[in-house]
N, C-alpha and C positions, 0 to 999 in steps of 0.2 A: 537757712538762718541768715539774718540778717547782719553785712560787717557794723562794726564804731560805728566807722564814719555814713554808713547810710540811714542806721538809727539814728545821727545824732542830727543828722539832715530833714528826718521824716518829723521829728520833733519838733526842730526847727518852723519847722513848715507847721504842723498842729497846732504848736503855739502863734504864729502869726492868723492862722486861720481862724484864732478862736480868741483874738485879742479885744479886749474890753476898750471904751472910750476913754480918752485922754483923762476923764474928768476923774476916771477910778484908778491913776495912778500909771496907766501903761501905754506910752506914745510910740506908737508905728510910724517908723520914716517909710517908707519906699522904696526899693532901689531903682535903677533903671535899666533898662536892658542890656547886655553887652552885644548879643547876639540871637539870633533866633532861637526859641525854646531854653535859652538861659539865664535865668533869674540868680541875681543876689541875697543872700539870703537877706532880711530887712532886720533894719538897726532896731531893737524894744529898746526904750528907756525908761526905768523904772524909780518911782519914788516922789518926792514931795517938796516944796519950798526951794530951800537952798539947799537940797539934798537929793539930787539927781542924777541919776548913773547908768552907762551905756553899757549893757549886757552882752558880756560873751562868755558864751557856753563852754567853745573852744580852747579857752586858754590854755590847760594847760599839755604841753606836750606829751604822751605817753602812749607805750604799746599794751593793750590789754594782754597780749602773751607775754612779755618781760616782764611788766609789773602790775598784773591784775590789781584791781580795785572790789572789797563789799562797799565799806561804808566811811566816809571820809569823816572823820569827828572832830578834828578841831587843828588850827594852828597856828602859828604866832611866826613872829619875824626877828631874826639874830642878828648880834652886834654888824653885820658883813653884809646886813639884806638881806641875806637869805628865807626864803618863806619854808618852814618846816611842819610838816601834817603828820596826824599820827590819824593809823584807820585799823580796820580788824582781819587784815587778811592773812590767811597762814602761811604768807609767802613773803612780805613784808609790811611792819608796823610804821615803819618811819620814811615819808617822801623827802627828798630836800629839793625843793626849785629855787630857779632864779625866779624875779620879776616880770622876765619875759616868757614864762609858763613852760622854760627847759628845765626836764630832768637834771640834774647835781648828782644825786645821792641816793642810794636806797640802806637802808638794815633792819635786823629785827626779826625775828620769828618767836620768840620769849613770848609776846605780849597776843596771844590770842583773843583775846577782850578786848582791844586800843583801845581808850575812849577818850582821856585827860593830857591834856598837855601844858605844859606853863614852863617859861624861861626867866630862869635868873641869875642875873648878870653878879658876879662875885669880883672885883676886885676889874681887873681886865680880862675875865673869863665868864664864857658863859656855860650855864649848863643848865639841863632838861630835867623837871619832874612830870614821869608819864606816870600814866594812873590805870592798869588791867583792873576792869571793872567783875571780871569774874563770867561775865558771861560771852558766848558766842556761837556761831552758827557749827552744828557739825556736820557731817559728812553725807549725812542721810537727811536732812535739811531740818532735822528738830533742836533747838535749841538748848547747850549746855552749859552747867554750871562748874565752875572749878573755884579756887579759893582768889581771891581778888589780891590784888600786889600795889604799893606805891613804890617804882624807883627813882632813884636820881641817878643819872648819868651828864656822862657828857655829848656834845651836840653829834661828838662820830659814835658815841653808842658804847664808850666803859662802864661801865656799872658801877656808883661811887659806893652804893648802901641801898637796902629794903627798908621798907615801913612793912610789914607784914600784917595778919588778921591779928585785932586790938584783944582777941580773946588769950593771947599769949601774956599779956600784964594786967588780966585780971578785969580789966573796961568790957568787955562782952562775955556771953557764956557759950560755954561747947553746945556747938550746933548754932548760931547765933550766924548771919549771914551778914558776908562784908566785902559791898561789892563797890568799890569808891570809884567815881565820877570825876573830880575832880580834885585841882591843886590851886593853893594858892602859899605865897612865900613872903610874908610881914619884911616890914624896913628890917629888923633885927635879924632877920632869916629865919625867923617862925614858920611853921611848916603846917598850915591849916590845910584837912581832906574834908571833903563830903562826902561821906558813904550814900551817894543820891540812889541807889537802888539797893541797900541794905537797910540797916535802923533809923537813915538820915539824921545820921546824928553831923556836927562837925567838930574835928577831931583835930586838937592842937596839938604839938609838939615844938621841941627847940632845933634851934640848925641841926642836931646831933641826930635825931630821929627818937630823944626822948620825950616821952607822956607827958601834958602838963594840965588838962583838960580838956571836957567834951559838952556840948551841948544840942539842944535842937532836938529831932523826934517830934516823939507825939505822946499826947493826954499829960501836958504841962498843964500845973493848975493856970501860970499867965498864959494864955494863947499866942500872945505874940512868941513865943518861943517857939512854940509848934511850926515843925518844916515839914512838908508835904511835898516830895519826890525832890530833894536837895540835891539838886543836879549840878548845881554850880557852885563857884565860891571864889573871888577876886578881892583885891585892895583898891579901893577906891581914896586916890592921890588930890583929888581936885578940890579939898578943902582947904588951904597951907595950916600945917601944923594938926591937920585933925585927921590922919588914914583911918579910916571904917572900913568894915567888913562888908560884903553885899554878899548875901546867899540869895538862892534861885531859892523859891519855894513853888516848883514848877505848876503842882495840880493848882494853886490857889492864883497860878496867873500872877505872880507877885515876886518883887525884889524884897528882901528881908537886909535891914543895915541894924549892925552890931558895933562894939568898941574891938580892939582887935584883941581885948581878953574877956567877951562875948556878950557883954552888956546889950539889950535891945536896946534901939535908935528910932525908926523908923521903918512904914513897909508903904511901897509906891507899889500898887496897883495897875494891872494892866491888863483890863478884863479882853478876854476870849483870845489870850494869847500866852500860851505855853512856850516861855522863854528858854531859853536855856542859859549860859553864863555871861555877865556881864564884861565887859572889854572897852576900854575908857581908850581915848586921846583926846587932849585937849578938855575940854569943858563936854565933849561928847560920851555918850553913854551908846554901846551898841550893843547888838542881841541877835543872835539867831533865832526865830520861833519855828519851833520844830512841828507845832498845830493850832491849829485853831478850829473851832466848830464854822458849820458852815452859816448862810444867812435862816436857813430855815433849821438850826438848832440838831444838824446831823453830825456826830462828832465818832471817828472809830480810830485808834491807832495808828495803824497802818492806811491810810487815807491819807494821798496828797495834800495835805492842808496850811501846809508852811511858806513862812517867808523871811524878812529880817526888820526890824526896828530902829529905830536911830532917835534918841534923847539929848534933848541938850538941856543939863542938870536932871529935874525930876521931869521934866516935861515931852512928851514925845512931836516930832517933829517932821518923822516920813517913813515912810514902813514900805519900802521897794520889794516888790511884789505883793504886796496889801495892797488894801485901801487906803485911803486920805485920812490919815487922824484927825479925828472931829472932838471939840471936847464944849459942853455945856455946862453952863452954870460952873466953870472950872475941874468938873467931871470929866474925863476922858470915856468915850463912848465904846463899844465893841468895836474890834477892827476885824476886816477878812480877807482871806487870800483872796487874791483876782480870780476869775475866773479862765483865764488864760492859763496859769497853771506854771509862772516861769520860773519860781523856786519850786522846790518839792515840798522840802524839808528843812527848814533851818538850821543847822546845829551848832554853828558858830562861825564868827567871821573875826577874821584878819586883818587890819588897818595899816596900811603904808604911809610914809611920807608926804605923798600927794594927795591924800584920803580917798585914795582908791579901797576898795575893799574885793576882800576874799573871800568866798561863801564856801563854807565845808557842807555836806548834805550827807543826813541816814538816808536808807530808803529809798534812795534814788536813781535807784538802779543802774549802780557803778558807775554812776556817773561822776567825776573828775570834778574840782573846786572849779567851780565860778568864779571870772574876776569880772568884778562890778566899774566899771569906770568912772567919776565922779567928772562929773562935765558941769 
């Protein structure tokens, strides 16, 4: 069996062997030799316009025997820098690195699902709403269901309060599945879930963890209400004076913007890309796309087909590890993964201070976040 580090080398190497022309998004430097029969591994630079970044695989530090990795799902950055990931392993749910791809922190073995993560900051304190999505890998490699959880804690992992299954206050019925995706936390401390693999409904409450309404699903007489795998759910800041809702309505390829007491707004389309949640700085909009169909209309699940997006306002702008966004007649066109294959899976990314970014990846086989270098 093959170590990490020879996998992560032979990869390495697949992916530079199989690297597409500049023109489709993926620039091969060269190295140069140090010594006989010793190559560097060579620099990819992935993405578009003013939106280019120097890939590395290796960032971040770890032992797969201390802290095994399944699937790294998502993470955000704390008041200190700190980069924090939440993944599904029954060993630990919660990574903390630094910048420089060291180990910090581990905890967690509660959250067998990990999937959702969102930080916020209260006062001079921060703290973590994780999201156990309900489902996870068992032991015998079939996949199992248990009752899905929102908690809030703190960034070392107290447990402040539950959000528990909505069938408890009467919003769902016994037997009704409630497996939520994600968090999001309004200026006021509103507590919006997306049950994105149960009713897809999203589910309001106040700072306290009480009911206040829900909306979203399916077979609304509007359409626009209708949410199709509501995987995600974010506060979109870049209006002044106007915060909106952005849900994922993952299968339709599509951002959904609501009032943040759930008014439809608008849906920005983003055909043949299965996004997952949106994640703002600045005037940017970013995205993990977890698939995309291929150029000849092959599309299966579990199929490497991912990469990430980058928007500035509604417009997209570079999709590192995609193709070049092309848009006609002001239609944006179908985008696709390279064929080099340098994300897997997108599932969300990370923004720092420098606009470097962090790629979390399903599917990826335990594969470690990406840090994207923005050059």
């Amino acid at each position: 069996m093959k170590s990490r580090r020879e996998f992560l080398k032979t990869a390495a190497t697949a992916t530079v062997a199989t690297a597409v022309a500049p023109a489709f998004g993926a620039t091969v430097i060269p190295s140069k030799k140090k010594k006989e029969g010793w190559v560097k591994d060579e620099e990819i630079i992935l993405g578009h316009g003013d939106y280019k970044y120097k890939l590395h695989k290796g960032w971040a530090q770890l032992s797969s025997v201390q802290t095994p990795l399944l699937n790294c799902h998502e993470m955000v950055m704390d008041s200190k820098g700190r980069l924090i990931m939440i993944g599904d392993h029954p060993q630990n749910n919660i990574l903390i690195f630094d910048k420089s791809g060291k180990l910090l922190d581990s905890w967690g073995t509660a959250y067998p699902g990990g999937h959702g993560l969102t930080l916020s900051k209260e006062g001079e304190e921060d703290f973590l709403f994780l999201s156990d999505s309900g489902w996870y890998l068992g032991k015998n490699g079939k996949w199992v269901h248990h009752n899905g959880r929102v908690t809030k804690t703190t960034t070392d992992g107290r447990v402040i309060f539950d959000i528990g299954h909505p069938v408890t206050i009467g919003v769902y019925q016994p037997g009704d599945h409630f497996c939520p995706t994600e968090i999001a936390v309004g200026p006021n401390g509103d507590i919006y879930i997306a049950d994105g693999y149960g009713k897809d409904y999203i589910l309001q409450y106040d700072a306290n963890g009480k009911y206040i309404r829900h909306w979203g699903g399916h077979d609304n007489a509007d359409k626009n209400y209708n949410l199709n795998n509501a995987h995600g759910v974010s506060i979109d800041y870049r209006e002044p004076g106007n915060p909106m809702l952005v849900c994922t309505s993952r299968s339709d390829n599509a951002f959904k913007y609501f009032t943040l007491d759930g008014i439809y707004v608008k849906t920005v389309h983003l055909p043949n890309m299965y996004v997952c949640r949106a994640v703002f700085d600045d005037n940017n909009l970013y995205a993990g796309v977890c698939w995309s169909a291929t150029r000849e209309g092959k599309f299966h699940w579990l199929d490497h087909t991912g990469f990430v997006t980058v928007m500035e306002g509604d417009k997209v702008v570079s999709n590192p590890g995609g193709s070049a966004p092309e848009y006609k007649n002001g239609e944006l066109q179908k985008s696709y993964q390279l064929e080099s294959k340098p994300i897997y899976h997108g599932h969300d990314v990370c923004v720092d201070e420098d606009k470097n970014l962090y790629v979390c990846q399903w599917n990826a086989n335990h594969a470690a976040p990406y840090k994207l270098e923005r050059i």
